[in-house]
C-alpha positions, 0 to 999 in steps of 0.5 A: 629608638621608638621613634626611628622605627615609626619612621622606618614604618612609615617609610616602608607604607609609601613603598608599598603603596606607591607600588600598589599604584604603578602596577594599577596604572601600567595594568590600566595602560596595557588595557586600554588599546585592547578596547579601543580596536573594532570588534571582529566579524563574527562566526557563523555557520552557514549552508550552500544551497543546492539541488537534489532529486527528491520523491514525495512520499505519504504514508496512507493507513490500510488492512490487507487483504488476501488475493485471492479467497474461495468460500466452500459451499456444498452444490448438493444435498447430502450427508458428509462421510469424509473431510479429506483436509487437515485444518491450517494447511495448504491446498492445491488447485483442484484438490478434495476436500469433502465427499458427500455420501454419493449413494442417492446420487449415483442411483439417480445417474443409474436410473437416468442411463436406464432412461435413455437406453429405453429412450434409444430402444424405442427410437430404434422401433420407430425409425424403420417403421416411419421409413416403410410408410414412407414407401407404401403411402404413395402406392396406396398401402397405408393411408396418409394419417398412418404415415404422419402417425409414424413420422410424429412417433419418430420425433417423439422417440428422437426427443425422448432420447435427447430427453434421456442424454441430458437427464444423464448429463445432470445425474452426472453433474450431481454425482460428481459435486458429492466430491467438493474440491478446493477451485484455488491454491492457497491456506485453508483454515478451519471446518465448519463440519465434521462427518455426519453433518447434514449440508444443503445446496448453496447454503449461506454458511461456507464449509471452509475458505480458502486463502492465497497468501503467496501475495498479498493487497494492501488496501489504503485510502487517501483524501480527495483534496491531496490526490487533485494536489498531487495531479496539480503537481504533475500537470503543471512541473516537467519534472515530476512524475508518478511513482510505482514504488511503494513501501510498507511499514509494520509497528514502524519497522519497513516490510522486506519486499516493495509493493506496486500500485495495483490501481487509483480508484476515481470514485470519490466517497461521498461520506468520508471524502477519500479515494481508495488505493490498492498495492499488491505485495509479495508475500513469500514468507507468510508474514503478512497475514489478512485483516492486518493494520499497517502503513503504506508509504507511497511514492506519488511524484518526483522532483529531480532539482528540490531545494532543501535547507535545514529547518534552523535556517528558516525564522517564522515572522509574527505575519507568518512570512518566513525568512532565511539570513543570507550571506552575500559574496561580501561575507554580509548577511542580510534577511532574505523571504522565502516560501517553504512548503513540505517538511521533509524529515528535518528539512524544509522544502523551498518553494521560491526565493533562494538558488543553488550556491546561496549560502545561509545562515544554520548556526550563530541568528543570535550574533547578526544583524542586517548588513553586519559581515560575518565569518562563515564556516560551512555546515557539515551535514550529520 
C-alpha cells in the first residue's frame, strides 16, 4: 500500500513538472518574434518656424519729474500781511498768493505822481517863454543868450518830465509786486512764511513752489554702446524702424497711459558713458508724483519678419556654438548651426540659419540621433 502511493507521488511530480516546462517554452516562443522586429521611429514634438513683427523693447530706470515748476520769490521788500492760499492745493494762472504790506510802496507811487505834475507844470512855464524869445531875438528884443537860455530851460523841463513818467512807471511796478502771484497752474505745496515774516527781493529761499502735474517727464538714460547698436539696426535693415511708444512700469505693475518720446539727448556723458532720454506722460489721476523711481519700457526699433523659436529647441555646444535638431520632409532630423542673439521672454531671436516652415525639435533631444527618422507631433504653443 505505501508503496503504491510513492508511486502515485512520483507520477503526479512529472506532471507538474513537465507542465511547468511546456508553459515556460510556449512563453518563450511567443516572446521571441516581439524582439527580433525593427524598433519604431520615435516621437518628438517639433516646431514649424515662422515669421512674426516683433518690436524691441528696453526697460531703462528713471525719476520723474514735473512739467513744469514755478519757485516763488518776493521782488520786493517788505513785510507779509497775507497769504491767500491753502497749503496742497491747486493754483491757477495768475492767481494770488502773498500780499506784502503796500503802504511804503504806494507812498512812493504817490510821491512819484507828485513829481511828474511839478515836472509838467514847469514844462508848461518854459514852453511859451522859449516861443516868445523865439520872436523878438530876431528884432532885437532879447539878446541871443537869453533865447538859448529859454530854449535849454525847454529841454530841460521836457526831460524832467519824461524823468518824472518813469519814476511813476517804476513806483508802479514796485506797488503791484507787493501783490505776489502764481505765473503757472498747478499743485502748490507748503509756505515757507506766515504773516508777519520779513521777505527781501530776489532772496535765495522760495516763499512757495508751484508744480504741474496734469503730465508728467520721465527722465531715464541709456548707455551709449546700446543707442549706436540700435541706430546700426536701423541703418542697415529696411525693415525697422524708431518707435514712439512707450510704456512705463511701477512696482512692476504697467501705468494706465502711454508716454512719447519727448527727445534723445546726443551728448554722451563722459563719467558714466549714458545718453539721457525724456518721455512725457499723461498724468490726469495725480498718480504720478515727482522724484518717483520707476521703469521705462521703450520701443526703440521694429522687425516686421523676426524668427522666433522656443529656448528648449536651442542646445549651447562647449565652443559656445548653438544648434537646433531639424526635421528634414523625410521625417530625419539632423543638427543644424544657427545664430541666436536677444531673448525674448522665453523665446530666442534667430539671427541666421533657419527659414520659415523649418520644423525643429521642442520635446524628445534625449531620444535622436543624427540621421535617425523620427514621429513629429506639432508644438501647441501654451
Amino acid at each position: 500500500m505505501k508503496s503504491k502511493l510513492l508511486v502515485i507521488a512520483g507520477l503526479t511530480a512529472a506532471v507538474i513538472v513537465g507542465l511547468v516546462i511546456w508553459k515556460s517554452g510556449s512563453s518563450a516562443t511567443a516572446a521571441q518574434p516581439q524582439g527580433g522586429g525593427e524598433r519604431p521611429p520615435a516621437e518628438v514634438t517639433v516646431f514649424t518656424v515662422k515669421t512674426e513683427p516683433l518690436t524691441f523693447t528696453k526697460d531703462l530706470p528713471g525719476r520723474t519729474s514735473a512739467v513744469r515748476v514755478a519757485e516763488i520769490r518776493p521782488q520786493v521788500s517788505g513785510i507779509v500781511v497775507k497769504r491767500l492760499f491753502k497749503e496742497g492745493g491747486n493754483v491757477s494762472a495768475g492767481q494770488q498768493l502773498y500780499q506784502i504790506d503796500p503802504a511804503p510802496f504806494q507812498a512812493a507811487y504817490d510821491s512819484a505822481q507828485a513829481e511828474l505834475m511839478r515836472a509838467e507844470a514847469n514844462l508848461q512855464s518854459a514852453a511859451p517863454k522859449a516861443e516868445r524869445y523865439a520872436g523878438l531875438v530876431d528884432a532885437g528884443g532879447v539878446s541871443r543868450q537869453e533865447y538859448d537860455d529859454a530854449v535849454t530851460a525847454l529841454a530841460q523841463a521836457k526831460a524832467a518830465v519824461a524823468a518824472a513818467k518813469a519814476a511813476v512807471t517804476a513806483a508802479k511796478i514796485n506797488l503791484d509786486y507787493t501783490k505776489v502771484f502764481s505765473p503757472i497752474s498747478g499743485h502748490i505745496g507748503k509756505s515757507s512764511v506766515t504773516e508777519g515774516a520779513l521777505v527781501t527781493a530776489n532772496q535765495a529761499s522760495a516763499l512757495a513752489t508751484v508744480q504741474q502735474l496734469d503730465s508728467i517727464y520721465v527722465d531715464v538714460s541709456q548707455s551709449a554702446e546700446e543707442v549706436m547698436k540700435l541706430r546700426r539696426m536701423v541703418t542697415e535693415d529696411g525693415t525697422l524702424g524708431s518707435s514712439a511708444e512707450v510704456e512705463l512700469l511701477i512696482n512692476t505693475k504697467t501705468y494706465a497711459h502711454k508716454g512719447v518720446m519727448q527727445f534723445s539727448d546726443v551728448t554722451v556723458d563722459e563719467t558714466t558713458g549714458m545718453v539721457q532720454l525724456r518721455v512725457l506722460f499723461p498724468n490726469p489721476e495725480r498718480e504720478l508724483l515727482p522724484g518717483l523711481f520707476v521703469k521705462a519700457r521703450i520701443g526703440q526699433a521694429k522687425d516686421d519678419a523676426a524668427v522666433l523659436i522656443p529656448q528648449q529647441t536651442a542646445v549651447r555646444n562647449a565652443d559656445g556654438s548653438v544648434i537646433v535638431w531639424a526635421v528634414d520632409a523625410e521625417n530625419t532630423v539632423n543638427p543644424r548651426p544657427v545664430q541666436v542673439s536677444d531673448a525674448v521672454g522665453n523665446r530666442w531671436l534667430v539671427n541666421s540659419g533657419l527659414q520659415p516652415g523649418d520644423r525643429i525639435v521642442v520635446e524628445g533631444l534625449q531620444k535622436i540621433r543624427p540621421g535617425a527618422k523620427v514621429n513629429p507631433v506639432e508644438h501647441k504653443a501654451e
